[in-house]
C-alpha positions in Angstrom: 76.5 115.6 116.9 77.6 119.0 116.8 81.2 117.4 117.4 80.8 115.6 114.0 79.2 118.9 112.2 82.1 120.7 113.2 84.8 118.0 111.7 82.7 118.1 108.3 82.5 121.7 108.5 86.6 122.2 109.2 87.4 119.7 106.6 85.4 120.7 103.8 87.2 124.4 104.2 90.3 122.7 104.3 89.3 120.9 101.0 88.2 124.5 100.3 90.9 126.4 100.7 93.6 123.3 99.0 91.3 123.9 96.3 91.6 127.6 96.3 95.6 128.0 96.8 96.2 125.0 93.9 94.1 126.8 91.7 95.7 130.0 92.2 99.5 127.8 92.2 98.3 126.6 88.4 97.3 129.7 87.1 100.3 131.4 87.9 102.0 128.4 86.6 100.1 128.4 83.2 100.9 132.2 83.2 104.4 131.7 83.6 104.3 129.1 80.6 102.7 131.5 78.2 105.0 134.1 79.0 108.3 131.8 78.3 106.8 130.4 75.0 105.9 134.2 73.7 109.6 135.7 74.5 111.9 132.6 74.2 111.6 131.6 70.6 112.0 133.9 67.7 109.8 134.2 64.4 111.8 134.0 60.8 110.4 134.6 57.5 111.7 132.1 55.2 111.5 132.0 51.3 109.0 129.4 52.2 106.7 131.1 54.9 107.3 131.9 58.8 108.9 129.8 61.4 108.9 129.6 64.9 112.3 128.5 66.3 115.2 128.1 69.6 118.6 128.4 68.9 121.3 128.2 71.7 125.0 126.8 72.0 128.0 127.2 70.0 128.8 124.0 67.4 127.5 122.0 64.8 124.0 122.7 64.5 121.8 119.8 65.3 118.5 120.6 64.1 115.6 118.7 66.4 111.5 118.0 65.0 109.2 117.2 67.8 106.6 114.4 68.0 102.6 115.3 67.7 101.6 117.5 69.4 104.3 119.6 70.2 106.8 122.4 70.0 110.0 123.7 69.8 110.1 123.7 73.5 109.8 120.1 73.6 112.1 120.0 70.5 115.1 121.7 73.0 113.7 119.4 75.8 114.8 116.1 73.6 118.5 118.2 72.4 119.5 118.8 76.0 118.9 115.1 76.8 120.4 113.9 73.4 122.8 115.8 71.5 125.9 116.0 71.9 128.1 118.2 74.7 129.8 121.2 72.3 126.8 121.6 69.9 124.4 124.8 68.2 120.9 123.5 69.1 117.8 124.3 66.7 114.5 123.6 67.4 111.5 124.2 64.9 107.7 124.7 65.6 106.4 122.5 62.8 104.0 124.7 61.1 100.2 124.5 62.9 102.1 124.3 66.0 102.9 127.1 68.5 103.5 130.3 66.3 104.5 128.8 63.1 101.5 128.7 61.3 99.8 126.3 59.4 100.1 127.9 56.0 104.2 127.5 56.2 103.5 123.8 54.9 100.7 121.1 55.3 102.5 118.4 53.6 105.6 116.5 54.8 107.7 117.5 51.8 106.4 121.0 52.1 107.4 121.3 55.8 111.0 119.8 54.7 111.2 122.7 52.2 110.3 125.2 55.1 113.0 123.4 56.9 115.6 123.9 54.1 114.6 127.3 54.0 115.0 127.6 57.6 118.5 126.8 57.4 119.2 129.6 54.5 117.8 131.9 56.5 119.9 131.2 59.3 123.0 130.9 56.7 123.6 127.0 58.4 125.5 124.6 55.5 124.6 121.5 57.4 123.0 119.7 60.4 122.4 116.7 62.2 118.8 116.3 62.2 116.8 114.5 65.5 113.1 113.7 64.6 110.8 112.1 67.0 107.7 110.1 66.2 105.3 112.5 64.2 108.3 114.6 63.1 109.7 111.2 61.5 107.6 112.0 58.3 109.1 115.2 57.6 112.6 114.9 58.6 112.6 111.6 56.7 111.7 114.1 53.6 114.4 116.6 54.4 117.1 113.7 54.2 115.7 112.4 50.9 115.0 116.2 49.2 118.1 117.7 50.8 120.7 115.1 51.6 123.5 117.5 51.3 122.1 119.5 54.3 122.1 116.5 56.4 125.1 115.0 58.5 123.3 112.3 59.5 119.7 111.1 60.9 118.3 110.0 64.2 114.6 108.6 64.7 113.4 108.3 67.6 109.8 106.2 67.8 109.6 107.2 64.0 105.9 107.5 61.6 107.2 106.0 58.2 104.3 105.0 57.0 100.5 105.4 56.7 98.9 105.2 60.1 95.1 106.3 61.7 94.8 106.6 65.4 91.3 104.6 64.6 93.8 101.5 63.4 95.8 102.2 66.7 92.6 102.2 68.8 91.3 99.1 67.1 94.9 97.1 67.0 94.2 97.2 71.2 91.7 95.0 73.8 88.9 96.9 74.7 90.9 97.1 78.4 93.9 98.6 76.6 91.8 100.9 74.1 89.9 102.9 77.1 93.1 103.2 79.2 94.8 105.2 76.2 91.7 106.7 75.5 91.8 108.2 79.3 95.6 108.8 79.1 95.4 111.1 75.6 92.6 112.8 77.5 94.7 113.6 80.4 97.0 115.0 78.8 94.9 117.3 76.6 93.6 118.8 79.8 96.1 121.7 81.1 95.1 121.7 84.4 95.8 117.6 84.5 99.5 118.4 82.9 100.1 120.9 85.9 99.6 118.3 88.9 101.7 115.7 86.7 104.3 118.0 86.5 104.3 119.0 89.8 104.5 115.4 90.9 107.5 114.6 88.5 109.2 117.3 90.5 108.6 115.5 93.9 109.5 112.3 92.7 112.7 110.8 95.3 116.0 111.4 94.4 116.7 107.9 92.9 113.8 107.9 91.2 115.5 110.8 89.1 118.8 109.6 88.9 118.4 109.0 85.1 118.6 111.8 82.4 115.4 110.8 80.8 113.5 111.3 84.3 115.3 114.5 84.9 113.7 115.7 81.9 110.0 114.4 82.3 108.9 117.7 84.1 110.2 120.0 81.6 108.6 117.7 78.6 105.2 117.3 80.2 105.3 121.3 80.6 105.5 121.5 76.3 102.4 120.1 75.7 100.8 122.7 78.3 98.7 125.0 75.5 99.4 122.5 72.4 96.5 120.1 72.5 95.2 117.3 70.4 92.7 119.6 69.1 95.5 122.5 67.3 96.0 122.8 64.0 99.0 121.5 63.6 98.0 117.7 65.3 95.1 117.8 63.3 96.9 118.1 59.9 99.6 115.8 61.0 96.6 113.1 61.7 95.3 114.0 58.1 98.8 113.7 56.3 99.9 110.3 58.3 96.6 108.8 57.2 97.7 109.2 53.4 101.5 109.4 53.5 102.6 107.7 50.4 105.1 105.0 49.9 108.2 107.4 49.8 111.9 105.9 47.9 113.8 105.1 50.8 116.0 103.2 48.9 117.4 106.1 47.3 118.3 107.8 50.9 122.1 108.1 51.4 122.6 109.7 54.7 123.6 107.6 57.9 120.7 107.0 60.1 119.6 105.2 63.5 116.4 104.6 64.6 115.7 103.6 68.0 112.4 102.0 69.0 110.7 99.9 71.6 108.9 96.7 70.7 106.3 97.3 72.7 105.1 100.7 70.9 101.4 100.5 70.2 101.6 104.3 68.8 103.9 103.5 66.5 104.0 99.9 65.3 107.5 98.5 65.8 107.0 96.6 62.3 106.2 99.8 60.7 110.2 100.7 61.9 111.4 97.2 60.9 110.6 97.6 57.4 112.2 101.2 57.4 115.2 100.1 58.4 115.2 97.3 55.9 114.0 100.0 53.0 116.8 102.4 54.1 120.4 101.3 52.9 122.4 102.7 55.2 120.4 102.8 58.3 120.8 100.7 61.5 118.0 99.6 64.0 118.0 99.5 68.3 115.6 97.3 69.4 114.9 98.3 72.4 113.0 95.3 74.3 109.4 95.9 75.9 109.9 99.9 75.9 106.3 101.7 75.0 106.4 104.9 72.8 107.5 107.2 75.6 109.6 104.9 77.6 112.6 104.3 74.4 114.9 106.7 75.4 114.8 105.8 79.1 117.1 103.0 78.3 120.6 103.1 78.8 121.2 101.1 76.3 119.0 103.6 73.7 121.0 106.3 75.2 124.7 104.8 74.7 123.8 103.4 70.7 122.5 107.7 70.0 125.7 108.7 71.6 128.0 106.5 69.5 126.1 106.9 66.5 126.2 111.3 66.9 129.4 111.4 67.7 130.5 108.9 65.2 129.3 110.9 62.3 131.5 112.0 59.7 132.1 115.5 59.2 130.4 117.5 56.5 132.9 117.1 54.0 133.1 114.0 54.0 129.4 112.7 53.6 129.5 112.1 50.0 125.4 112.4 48.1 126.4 111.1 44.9 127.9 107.8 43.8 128.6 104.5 45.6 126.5 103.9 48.6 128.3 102.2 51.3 126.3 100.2 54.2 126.9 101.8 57.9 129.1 100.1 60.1 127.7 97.7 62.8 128.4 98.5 66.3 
């Protein structure tokens, strides 16, 4: 008996003690975060409000807009995996997230003004814009306001259209509803995000071989301190419930959109009939890939090369007269 007290007794401090140094590990972890997101990014006043924003590299300027929630941190997270070698990256805080605040612009077209504004400020002529998911709104109105600013377009997962998380939740069997009810509760809990990026960073060495898992630590680390509950994710969930039916007919600069079929976040059909709308757009299917898994394709990686580096220069990307369809791979 007292054998059996004393296991209990010297595994529960064990548990004790795990407990103690992981909580310590986290905090210093989360410290460190909050640190790097107050001294890497810069603040720029704009004719059309403040913005928070990374620039690095030395090129044309590919502008990135992250998904909902998110940051410019996981804006620079998606432009290391994706741009191209030899290019300026610049990536924005959409306003309500991190330190560009709300006011800076609500509505999609607004925020596309700020982003026009952005590029004054920073005296860039043109850019090659990356948007993922919930930035697909916004970047979508950037290319149709200010076409002359933009080299080309890349959508990643796009929002095109008018979509509720209640239609998402209800689109999926009650099994499927409560698992993504769990996973968006994981990750709005910090201390959740820090064991799942601590375990990304133990995963084997083949499991990693791939760009997109090289990357998963660094992008589960931006959505450390940017809930589901900010500002900035709950205006985007107020605008995508209304977004209008915008004239994508009328878009004239070159565009891919990459999705997977089996996106429940973002419809695939909602992408089809973008890339129908848009005339000079061209769509990768990617087959059976969820909303987070698109990019971990080969296949999605090789069709955003091509298309990037394919892009004419800004000289020749002519906004007025004929429109000319995009060339099939």
């Amino acid at each position: 008996m007292r054998v059996r007290s004393l296991f209990v007794w010297s595994m529960g401090s064990a548990a004790a003690c795990a407990a103690m140094i992981t909580g310590q590990r986290y905090r210093r972890w989360k410290q460190r975060l909050r640190q790097r997101f107050q001294t890497e990014s810069c603040l720029l006043e704009t004719s059309r409000g403040t913005v928070e924003y990374q620039m690095e590299g030395a090129g044309p300027v590919v502008l990135v807009l992250h998904g909902s929630p998110g940051g410019y941190d996981q804006g620079m997270v998606w432009a290391h995996l994706l741009a191209p070698g030899g290019s300026t990256l610049l990536s924005l805080s959409r306003p309500g997230y991190r330190r560009t605040p709300l006011n800076s612009g609500q509505a999609p077209e607004a925020q596309a003004d700020l982003f026009a504004a952005t590029l004054d400020a920073l005296n860039v002529a043109q850019v090659v814009v990356i948007a993922l998911s919930g930035g697909g709104p916004s970047a979508l109105q950037l290319a149709l306001r200010s076409p002359q600013r933009c080299r080309g377009l890349l959508l990643i997962s796009p929002l095109a259209y008018a979509s509720t998380e209640e239609e998402v939740y209800r689109s999926l069997p009650p099994g499927q509803r409560l698992q993504r009810w769990l996973f968006n509760h994981l990750l709005d809990w910090d201390p959740a995000l820090y064991l799942l990026s601590a375990l990304s960073k133990r995963m084997p060495q083949e499991a990693q071989a791939s760009a997109f898992a090289a990357q998963s630590s660094a992008f589960i680390e931006t959505l450390v301190m940017n809930s589901q509950h900010s500002s900035g994710y709950r205006n985007d969930m107020q605008q995508f419930a209304t977004l209008p039916a915008y004239p994508f007919q009328d878009m004239v600069v070159p565009t891919l959109i990459v999705h997977g079929t089996a996106d429940v976040d973002v419809p695939f059909r909602q992408t089809e009939a973008l890339a129908s709308a848009l005339p000079h757009a061209q769509l990768v299917a990617i087959e059976g890939a969820d909303h987070f898994s698109t990019v971990a394709s080969e296949r999605a990686l090789a069709a955003i090369h091509h298309f990037l580096q394919s892009l004419p220069s800004g000289e020749a990307l002519h906004v007025r007269g004929e429109k000319e369809p995009m060339e099939e791979e």
